[in-house]
VOLO-515567 format. One record per atom (N, C-alpha, C, O): x, y, z; residue in three letters; residue number from 1; atom name. Coordinates in steps of 0.2 Angstrom, whole numbers, plus 5000, padded with zeros to 4 digits. Each point is the difference from the previous one (the first is absolute). Example, Ala and Ser with C-alpha at 12.3 -4.5 7.8 and 13.67 -1.06 7.14 Angstrom:
2
+------+------+------+-----+-----+------+
!   c1 !   c2 !   c3 ! res !   n ! atom !
+------+------+------+-----+-----+------+
! 5066 ! 4972 ! 5039 ! ALA !   1 !    N !
! 4996 ! 5006 ! 5000 ! ALA !   1 !   CA !
! 5004 ! 5006 ! 5000 ! ALA !   1 !    C !
! 5005 ! 4999 ! 5003 ! ALA !   1 !    O !
! 4993 ! 5006 ! 4993 ! SER !   2 !    N !
! 5004 ! 5006 ! 5001 ! SER !   2 !   CA !
! 4996 ! 5005 ! 5003 ! SER !   2 !    C !
! 5003 ! 5006 ! 5001 ! SER !   2 !    O !
+------+------+------+-----+-----+------+
! end
This chain:
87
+------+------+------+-----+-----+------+
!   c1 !   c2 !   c3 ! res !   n ! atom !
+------+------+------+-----+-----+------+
! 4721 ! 4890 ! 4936 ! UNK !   1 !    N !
! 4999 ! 5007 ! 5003 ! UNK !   1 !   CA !
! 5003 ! 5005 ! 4994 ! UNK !   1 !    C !
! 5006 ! 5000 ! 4998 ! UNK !   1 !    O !
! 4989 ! 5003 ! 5000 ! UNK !   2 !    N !
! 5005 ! 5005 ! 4994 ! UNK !   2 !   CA !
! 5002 ! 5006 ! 5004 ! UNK !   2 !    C !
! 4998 ! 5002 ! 5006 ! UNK !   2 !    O !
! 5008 ! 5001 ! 4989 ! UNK !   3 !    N !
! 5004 ! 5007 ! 5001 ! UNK !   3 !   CA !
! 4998 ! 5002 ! 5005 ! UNK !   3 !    C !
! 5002 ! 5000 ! 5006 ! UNK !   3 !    O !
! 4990 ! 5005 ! 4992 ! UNK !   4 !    N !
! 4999 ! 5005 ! 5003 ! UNK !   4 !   CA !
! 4995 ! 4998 ! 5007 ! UNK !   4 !    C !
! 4998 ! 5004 ! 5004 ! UNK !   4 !    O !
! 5001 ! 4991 ! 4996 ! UNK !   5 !    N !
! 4996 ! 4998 ! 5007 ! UNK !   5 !   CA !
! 5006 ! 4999 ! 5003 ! UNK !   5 !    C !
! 5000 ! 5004 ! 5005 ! UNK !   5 !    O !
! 5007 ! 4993 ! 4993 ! UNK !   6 !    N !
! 5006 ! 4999 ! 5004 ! UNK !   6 !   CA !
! 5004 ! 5007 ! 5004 ! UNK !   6 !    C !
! 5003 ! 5000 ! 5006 ! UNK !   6 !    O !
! 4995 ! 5006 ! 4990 ! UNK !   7 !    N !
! 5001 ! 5007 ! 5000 ! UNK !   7 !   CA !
! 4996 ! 5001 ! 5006 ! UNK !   7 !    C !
! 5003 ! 5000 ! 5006 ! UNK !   7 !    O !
! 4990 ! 5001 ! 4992 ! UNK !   8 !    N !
! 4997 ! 5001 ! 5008 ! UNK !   8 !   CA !
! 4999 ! 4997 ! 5006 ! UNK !   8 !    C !
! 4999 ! 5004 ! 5005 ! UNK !   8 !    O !
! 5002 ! 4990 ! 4995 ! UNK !   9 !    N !
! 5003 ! 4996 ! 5008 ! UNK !   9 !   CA !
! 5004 ! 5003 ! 5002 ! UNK !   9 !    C !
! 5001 ! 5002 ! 5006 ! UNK !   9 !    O !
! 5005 ! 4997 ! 4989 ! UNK !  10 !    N !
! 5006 ! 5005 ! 5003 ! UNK !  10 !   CA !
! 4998 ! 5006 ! 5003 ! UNK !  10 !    C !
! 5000 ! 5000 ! 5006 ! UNK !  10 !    O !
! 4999 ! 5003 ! 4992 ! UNK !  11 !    N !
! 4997 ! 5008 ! 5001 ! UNK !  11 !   CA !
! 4995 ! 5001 ! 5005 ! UNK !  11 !    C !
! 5000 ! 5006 ! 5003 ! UNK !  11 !    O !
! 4996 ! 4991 ! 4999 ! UNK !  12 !    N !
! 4994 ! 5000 ! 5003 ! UNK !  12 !   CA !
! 5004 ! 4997 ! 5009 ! UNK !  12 !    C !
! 4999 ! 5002 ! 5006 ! UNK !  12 !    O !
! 5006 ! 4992 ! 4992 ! UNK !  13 !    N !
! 5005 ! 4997 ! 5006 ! UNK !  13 !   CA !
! 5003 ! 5006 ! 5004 ! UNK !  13 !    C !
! 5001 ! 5002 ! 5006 ! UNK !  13 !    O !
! 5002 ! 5000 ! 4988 ! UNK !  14 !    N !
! 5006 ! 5004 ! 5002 ! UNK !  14 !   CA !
! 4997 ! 5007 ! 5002 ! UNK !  14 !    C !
! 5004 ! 5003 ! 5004 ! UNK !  14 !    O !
! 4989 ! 5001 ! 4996 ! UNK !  15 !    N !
! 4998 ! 5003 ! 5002 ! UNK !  15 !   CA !
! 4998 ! 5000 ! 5009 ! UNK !  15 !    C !
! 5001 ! 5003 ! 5005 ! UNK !  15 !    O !
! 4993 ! 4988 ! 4993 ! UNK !  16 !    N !
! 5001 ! 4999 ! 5008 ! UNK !  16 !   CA !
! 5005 ! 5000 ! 5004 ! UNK !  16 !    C !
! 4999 ! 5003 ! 5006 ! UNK !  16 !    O !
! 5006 ! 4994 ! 4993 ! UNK !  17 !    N !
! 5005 ! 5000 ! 5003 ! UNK !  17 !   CA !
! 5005 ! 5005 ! 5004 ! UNK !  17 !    C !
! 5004 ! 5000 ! 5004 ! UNK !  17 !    O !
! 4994 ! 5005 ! 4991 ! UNK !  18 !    N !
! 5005 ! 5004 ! 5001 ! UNK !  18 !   CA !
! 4995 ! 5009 ! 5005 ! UNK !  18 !    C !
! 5001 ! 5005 ! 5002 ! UNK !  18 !    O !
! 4993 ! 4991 ! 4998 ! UNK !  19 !    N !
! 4995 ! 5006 ! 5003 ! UNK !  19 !   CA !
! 4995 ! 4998 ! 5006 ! UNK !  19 !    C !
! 4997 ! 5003 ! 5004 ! UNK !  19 !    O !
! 5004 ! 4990 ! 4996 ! UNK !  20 !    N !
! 4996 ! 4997 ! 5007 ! UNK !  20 !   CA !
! 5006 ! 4996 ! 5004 ! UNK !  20 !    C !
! 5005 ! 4997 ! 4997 ! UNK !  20 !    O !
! 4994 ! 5004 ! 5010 ! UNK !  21 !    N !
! 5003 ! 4996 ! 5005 ! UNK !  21 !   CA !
! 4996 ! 4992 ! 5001 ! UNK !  21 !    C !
! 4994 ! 5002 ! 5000 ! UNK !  21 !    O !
! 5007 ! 4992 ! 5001 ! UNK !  22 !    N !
! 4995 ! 4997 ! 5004 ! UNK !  22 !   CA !
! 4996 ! 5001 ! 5007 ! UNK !  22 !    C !
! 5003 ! 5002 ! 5004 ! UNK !  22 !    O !
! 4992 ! 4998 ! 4997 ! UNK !  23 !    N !
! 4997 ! 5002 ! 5004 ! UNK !  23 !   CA !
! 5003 ! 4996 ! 5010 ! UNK !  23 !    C !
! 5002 ! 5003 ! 5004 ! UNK !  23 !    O !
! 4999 ! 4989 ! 4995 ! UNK !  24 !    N !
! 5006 ! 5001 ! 5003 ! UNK !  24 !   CA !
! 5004 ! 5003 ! 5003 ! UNK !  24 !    C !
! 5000 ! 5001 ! 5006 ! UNK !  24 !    O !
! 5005 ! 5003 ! 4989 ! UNK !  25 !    N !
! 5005 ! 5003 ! 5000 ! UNK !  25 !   CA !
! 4998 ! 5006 ! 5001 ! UNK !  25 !    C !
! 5004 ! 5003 ! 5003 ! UNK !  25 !    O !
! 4989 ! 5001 ! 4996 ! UNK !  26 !    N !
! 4999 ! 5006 ! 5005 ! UNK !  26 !   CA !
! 4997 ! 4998 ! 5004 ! UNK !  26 !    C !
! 4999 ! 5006 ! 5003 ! UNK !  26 !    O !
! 4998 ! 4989 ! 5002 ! UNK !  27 !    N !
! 5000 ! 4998 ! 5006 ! UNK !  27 !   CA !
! 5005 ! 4999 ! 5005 ! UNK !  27 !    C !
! 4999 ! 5000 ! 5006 ! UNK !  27 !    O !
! 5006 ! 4998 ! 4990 ! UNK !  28 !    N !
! 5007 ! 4999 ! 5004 ! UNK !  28 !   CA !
! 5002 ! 5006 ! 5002 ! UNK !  28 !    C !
! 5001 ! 5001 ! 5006 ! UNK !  28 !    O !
! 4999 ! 5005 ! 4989 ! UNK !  29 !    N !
! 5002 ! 5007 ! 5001 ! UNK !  29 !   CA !
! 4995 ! 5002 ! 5005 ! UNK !  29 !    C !
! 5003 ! 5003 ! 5005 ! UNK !  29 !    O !
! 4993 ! 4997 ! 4995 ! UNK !  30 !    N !
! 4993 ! 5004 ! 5005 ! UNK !  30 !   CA !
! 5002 ! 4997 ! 5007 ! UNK !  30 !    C !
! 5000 ! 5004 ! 5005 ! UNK !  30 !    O !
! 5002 ! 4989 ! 4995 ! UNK !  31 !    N !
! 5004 ! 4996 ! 5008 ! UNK !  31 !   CA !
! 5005 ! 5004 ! 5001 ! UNK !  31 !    C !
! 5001 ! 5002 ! 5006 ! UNK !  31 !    O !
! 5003 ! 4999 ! 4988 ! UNK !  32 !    N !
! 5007 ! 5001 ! 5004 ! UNK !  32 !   CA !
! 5000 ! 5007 ! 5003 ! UNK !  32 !    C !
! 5002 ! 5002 ! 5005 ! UNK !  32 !    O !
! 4993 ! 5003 ! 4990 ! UNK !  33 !    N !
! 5000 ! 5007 ! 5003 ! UNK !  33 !   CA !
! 4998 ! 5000 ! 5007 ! UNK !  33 !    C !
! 5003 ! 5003 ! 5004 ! UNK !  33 !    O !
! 4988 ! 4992 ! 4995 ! UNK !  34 !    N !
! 4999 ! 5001 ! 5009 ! UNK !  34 !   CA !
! 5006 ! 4999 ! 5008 ! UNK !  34 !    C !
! 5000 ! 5003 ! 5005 ! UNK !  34 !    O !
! 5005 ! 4992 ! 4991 ! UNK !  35 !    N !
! 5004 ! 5000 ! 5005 ! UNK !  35 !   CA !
! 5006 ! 5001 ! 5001 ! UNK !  35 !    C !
! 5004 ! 4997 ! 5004 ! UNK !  35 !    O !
! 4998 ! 5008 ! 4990 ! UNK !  36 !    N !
! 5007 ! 5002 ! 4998 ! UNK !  36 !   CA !
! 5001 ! 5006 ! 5006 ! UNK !  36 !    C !
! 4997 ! 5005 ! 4999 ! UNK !  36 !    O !
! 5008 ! 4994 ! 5006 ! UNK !  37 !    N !
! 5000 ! 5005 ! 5003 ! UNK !  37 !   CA !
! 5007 ! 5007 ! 5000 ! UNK !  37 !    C !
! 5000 ! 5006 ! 5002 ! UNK !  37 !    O !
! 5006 ! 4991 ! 4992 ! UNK !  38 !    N !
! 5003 ! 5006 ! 4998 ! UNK !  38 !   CA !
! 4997 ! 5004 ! 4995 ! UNK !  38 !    C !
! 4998 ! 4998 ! 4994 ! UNK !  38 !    O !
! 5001 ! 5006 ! 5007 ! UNK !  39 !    N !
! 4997 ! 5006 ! 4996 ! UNK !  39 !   CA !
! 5001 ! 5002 ! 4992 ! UNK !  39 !    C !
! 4997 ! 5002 ! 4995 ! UNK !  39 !    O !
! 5010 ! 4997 ! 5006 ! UNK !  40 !    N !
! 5001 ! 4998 ! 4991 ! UNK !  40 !   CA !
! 4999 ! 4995 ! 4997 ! UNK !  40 !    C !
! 5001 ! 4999 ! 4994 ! UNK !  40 !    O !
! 4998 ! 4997 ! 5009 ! UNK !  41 !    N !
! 4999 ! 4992 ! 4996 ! UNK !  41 !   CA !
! 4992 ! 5002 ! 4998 ! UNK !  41 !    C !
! 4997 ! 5000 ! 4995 ! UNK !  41 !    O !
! 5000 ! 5002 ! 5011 ! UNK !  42 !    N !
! 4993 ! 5000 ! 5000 ! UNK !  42 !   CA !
! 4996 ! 5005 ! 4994 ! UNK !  42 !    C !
! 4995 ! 4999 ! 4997 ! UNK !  42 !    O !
! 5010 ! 5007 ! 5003 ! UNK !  43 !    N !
! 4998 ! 5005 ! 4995 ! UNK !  43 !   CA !
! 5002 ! 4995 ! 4991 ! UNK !  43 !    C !
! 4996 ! 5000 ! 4995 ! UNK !  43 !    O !
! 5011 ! 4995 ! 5006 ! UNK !  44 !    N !
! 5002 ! 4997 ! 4994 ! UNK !  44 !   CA !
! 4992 ! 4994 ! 4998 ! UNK !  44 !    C !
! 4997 ! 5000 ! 4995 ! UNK !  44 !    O !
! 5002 ! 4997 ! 5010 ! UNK !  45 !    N !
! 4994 ! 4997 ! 4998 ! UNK !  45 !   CA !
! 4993 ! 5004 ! 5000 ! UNK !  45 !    C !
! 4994 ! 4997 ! 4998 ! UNK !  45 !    O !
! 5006 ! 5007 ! 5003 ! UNK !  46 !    N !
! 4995 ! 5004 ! 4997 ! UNK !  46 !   CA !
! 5000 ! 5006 ! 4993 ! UNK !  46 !    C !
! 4994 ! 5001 ! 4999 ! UNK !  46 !    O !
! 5009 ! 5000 ! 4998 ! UNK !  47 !    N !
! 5002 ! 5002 ! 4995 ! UNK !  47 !   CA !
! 5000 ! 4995 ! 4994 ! UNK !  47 !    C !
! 4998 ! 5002 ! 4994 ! UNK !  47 !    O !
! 5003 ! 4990 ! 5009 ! UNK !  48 !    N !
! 5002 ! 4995 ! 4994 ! UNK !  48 !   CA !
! 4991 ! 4998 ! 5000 ! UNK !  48 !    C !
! 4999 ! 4997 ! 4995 ! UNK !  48 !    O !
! 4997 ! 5003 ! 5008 ! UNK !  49 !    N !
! 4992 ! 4999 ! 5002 ! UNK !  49 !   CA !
! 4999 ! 5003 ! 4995 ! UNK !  49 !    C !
! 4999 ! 4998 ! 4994 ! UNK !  49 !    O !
! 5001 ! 5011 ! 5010 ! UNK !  50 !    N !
! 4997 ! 5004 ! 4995 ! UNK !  50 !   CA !
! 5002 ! 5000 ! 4994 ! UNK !  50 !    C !
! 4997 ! 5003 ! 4996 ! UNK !  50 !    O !
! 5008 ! 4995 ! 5001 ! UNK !  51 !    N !
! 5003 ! 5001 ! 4995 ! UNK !  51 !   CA !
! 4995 ! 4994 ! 4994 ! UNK !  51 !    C !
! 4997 ! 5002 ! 4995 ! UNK !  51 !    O !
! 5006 ! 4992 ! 5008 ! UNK !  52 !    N !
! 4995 ! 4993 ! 4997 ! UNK !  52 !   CA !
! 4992 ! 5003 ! 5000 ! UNK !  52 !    C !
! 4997 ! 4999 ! 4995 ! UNK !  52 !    O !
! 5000 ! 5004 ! 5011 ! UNK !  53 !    N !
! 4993 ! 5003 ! 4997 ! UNK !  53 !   CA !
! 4998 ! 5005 ! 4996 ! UNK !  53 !    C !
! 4995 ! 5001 ! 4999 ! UNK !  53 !    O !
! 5011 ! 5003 ! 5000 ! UNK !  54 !    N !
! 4999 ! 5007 ! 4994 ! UNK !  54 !   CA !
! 5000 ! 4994 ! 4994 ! UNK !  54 !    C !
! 4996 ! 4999 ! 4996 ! UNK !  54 !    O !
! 5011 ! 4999 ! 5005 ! UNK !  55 !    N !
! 5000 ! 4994 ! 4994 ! UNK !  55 !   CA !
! 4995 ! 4995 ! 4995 ! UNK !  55 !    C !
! 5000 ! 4999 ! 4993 ! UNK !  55 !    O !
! 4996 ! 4998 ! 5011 ! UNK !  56 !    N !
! 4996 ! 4995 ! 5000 ! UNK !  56 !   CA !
! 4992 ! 5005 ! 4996 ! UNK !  56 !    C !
! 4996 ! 4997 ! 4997 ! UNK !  56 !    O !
! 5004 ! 5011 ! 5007 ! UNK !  57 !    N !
! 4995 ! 5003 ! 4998 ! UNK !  57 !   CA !
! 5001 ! 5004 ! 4992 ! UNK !  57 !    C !
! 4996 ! 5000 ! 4995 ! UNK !  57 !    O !
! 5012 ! 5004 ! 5005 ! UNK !  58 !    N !
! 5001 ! 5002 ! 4993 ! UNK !  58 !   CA !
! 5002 ! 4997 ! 4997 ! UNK !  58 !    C !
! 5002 ! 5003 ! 4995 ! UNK !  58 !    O !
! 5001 ! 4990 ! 5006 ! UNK !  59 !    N !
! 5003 ! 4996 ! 4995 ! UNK !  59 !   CA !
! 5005 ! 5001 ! 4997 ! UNK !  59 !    C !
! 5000 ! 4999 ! 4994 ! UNK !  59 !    O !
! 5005 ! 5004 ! 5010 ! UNK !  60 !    N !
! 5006 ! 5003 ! 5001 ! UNK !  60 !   CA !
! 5003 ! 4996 ! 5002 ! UNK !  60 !    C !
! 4998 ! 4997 ! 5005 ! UNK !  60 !    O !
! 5009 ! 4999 ! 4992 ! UNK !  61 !    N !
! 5005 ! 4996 ! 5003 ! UNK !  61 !   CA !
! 5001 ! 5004 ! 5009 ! UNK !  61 !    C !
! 5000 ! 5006 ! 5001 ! UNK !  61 !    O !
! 5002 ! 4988 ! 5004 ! UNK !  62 !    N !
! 5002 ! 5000 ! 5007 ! UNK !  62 !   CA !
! 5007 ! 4999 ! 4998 ! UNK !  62 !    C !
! 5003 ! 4998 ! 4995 ! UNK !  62 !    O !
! 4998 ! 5004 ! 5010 ! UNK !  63 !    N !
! 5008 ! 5001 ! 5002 ! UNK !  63 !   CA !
! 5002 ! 4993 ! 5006 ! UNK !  63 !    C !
! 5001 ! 5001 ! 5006 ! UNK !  63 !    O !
! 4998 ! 4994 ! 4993 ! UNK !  64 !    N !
! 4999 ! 4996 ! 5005 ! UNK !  64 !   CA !
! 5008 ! 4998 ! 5001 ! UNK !  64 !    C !
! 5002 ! 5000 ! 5005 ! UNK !  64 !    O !
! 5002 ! 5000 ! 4989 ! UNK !  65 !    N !
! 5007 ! 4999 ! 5000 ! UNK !  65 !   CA !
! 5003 ! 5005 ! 4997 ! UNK !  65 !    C !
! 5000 ! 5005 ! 5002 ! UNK !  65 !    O !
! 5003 ! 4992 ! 4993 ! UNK !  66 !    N !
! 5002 ! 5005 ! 4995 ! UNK !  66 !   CA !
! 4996 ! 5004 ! 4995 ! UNK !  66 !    C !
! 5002 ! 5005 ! 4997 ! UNK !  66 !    O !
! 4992 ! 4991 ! 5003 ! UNK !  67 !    N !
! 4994 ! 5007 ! 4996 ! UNK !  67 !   CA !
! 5001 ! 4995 ! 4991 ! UNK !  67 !    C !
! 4996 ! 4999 ! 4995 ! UNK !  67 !    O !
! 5009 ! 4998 ! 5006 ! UNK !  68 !    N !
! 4999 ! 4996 ! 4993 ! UNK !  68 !   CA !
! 4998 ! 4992 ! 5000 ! UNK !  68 !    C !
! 5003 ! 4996 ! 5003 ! UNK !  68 !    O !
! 4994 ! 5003 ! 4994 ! UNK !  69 !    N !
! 4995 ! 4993 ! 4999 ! UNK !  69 !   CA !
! 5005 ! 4995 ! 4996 ! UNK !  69 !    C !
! 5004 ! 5001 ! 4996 ! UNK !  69 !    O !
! 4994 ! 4995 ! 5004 ! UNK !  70 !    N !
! 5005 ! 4995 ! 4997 ! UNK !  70 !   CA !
! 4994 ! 4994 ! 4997 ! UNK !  70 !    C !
! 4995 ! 4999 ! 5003 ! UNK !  70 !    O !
! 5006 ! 4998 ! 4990 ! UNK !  71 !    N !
! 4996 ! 4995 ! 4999 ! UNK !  71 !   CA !
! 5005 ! 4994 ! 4999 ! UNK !  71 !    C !
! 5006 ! 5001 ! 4998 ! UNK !  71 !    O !
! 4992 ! 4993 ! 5003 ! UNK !  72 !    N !
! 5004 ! 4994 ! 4997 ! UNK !  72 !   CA !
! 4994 ! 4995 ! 4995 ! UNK !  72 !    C !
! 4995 ! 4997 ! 5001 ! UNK !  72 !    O !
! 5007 ! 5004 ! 4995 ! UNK !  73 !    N !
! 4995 ! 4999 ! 4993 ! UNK !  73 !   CA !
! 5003 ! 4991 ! 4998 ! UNK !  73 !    C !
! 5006 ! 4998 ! 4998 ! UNK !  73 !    O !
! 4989 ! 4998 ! 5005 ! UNK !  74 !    N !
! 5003 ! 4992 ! 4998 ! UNK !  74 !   CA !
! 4996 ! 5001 ! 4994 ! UNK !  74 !    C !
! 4994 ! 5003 ! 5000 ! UNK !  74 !    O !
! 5008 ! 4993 ! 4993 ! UNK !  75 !    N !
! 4997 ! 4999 ! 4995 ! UNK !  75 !   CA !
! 5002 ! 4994 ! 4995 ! UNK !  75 !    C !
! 4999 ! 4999 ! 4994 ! UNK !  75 !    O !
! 5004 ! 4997 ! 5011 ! UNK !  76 !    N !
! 5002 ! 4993 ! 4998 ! UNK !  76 !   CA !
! 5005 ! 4998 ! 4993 ! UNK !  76 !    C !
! 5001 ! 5005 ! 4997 ! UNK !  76 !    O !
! 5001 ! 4990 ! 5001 ! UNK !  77 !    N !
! 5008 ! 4998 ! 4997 ! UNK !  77 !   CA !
! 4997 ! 5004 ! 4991 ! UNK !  77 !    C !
! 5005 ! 5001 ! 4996 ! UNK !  77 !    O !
! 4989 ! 5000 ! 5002 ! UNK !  78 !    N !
! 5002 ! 5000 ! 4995 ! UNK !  78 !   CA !
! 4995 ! 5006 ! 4998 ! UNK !  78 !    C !
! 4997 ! 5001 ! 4995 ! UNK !  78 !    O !
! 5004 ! 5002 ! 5010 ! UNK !  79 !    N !
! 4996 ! 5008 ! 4997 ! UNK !  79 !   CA !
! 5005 ! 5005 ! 5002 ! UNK !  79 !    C !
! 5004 ! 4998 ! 5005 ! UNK !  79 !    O !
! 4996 ! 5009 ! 4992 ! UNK !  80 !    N !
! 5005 ! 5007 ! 5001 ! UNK !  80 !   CA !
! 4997 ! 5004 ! 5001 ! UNK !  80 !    C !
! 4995 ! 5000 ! 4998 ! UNK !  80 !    O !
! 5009 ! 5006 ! 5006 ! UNK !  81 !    N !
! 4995 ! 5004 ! 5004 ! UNK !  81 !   CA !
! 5003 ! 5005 ! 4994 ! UNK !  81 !    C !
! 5006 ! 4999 ! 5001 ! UNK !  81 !    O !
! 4993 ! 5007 ! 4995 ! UNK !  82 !    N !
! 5003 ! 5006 ! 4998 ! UNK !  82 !   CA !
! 5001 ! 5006 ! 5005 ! UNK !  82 !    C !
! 4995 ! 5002 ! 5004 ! UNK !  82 !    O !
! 5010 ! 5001 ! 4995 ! UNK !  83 !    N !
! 5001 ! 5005 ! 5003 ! UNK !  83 !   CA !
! 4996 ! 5007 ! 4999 ! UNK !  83 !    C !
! 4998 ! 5004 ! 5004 ! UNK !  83 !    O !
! 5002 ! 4996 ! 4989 ! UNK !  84 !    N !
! 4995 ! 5003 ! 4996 ! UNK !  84 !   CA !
! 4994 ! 5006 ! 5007 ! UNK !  84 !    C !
! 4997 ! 4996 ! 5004 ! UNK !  84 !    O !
! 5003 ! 5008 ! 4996 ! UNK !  85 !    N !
! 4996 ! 5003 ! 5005 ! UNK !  85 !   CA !
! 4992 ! 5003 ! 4994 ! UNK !  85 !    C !
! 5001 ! 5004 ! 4996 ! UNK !  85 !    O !
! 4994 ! 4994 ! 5006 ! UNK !  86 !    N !
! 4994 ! 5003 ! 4996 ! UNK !  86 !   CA !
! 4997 ! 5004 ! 5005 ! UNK !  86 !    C !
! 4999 ! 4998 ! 5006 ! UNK !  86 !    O !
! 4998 ! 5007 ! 4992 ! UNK !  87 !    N !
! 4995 ! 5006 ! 5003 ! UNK !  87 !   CA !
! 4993 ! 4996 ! 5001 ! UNK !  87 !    C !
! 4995 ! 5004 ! 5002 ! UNK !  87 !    O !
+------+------+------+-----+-----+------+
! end
């Protein structure tokens, strides 16, 4: 795998991830709303839907936790990752 293919998985990952919920996981949300009967929980699971769906449409990070993504980059005992950030 060279550099710059290694560049774009990353990139390409870390965009899905940070702009798509699992479908799943907005199914679950769609449940909880149907049967959520206190009204602020109900407005909080609604908010976090629309949010993942504004998300997933402009490809705008979701706020699903803290809004920041984390990657864990395994790259095995005898390769280095640079800190180095390229445009």
């Amino acid at each position: 795998m060279t550099k710059p293919s290694t560049i774009l998985i990353v990139q390409q990952t870390l965009i899905r991830a940070s702009t798509r919920f699992s479908d799943d996981k907005k199914a679950a949300l769609r449940q909880a709303i149907a049967t959520e009967s206190n009204p602020n929980a109900k407005w909080v699971l609604e908010q976090t839907l629309e949010n993942a769906e504004i998300a997933e449409k402009t490809q705008h990070p979701t706020c699903d936790d803290t809004g920041i993504p984390h990657i864990l980059l395994k790259v095995g005992g005898t390769k280095s990752v640079s800190a180095e950030v390229e445009e």
